[in-house]
N, C-alpha and C positions, 0 to 999 in steps of 0.2 A: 104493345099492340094487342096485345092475351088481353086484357081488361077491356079494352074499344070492342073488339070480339065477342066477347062475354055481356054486356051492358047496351040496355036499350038508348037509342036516338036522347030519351028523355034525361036518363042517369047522366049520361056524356055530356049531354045542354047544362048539368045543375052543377057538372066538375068544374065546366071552361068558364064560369058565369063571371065568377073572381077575378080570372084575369081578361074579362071583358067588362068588367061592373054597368058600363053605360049602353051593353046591349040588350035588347029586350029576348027573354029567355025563350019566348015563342021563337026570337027571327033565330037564335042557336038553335033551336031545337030543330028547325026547318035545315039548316044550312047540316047539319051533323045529316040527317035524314035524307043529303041529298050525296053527299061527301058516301053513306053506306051503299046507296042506290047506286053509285058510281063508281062503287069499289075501287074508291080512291084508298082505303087503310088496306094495307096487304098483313097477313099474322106475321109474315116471316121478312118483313123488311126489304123485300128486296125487288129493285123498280125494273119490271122488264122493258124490254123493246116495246113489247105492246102497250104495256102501262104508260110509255114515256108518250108512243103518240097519242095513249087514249088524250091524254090531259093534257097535249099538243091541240089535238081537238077541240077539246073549250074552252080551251084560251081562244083559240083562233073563232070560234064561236061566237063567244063574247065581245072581247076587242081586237077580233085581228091579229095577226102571227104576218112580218114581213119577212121574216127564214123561220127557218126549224134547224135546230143545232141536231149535229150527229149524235148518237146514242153514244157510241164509243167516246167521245170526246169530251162529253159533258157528265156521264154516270160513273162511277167508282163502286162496285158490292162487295168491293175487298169487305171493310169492316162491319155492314151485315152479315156478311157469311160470315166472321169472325165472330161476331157475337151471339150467332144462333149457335154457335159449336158450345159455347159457355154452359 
């Protein structure tokens, strides 16, 4: 996530291109561009409460949410915080 961090909307659009071949670079470049406006990448890996419903939010947004699962129930930061210690 240090690299995502580090690197403009455009650098990001030209990495993911590969394993999108048949997307057009502009529509990654928009979709990464809106993924940072949304602080959807966190540095440290690790999905809070807040985070869980931000992106609870636009899903339900988008298409609708008929539940929203518990934070506890469905997140694990055991092994981000594991890996951030590394």
């Amino acid at each position: 996530m240090n690299w995502v961090e580090n690197h403009n909307p455009e650098e990001i659009a030209k990495s993911l291109h590969p394993h999108f071949p048949d997307a057009d670079l502009e529509v990654l470049t928009a979709l990464v561009e809106r993924y940072k406006a949304q602080d959807t990448w966190k540095p440290d890996l690790i999905l809070t409460e807040e985070g869980l419903n931000h992106m609870m939010d636009i899903i339900d947004a988008a298409i609708g949410l008929d539940d929203r699962a518990p934070y506890d129930k469905i997140v694990n930061t055991e092994f981000a915080k594991k890996a951030m210690n590394e």
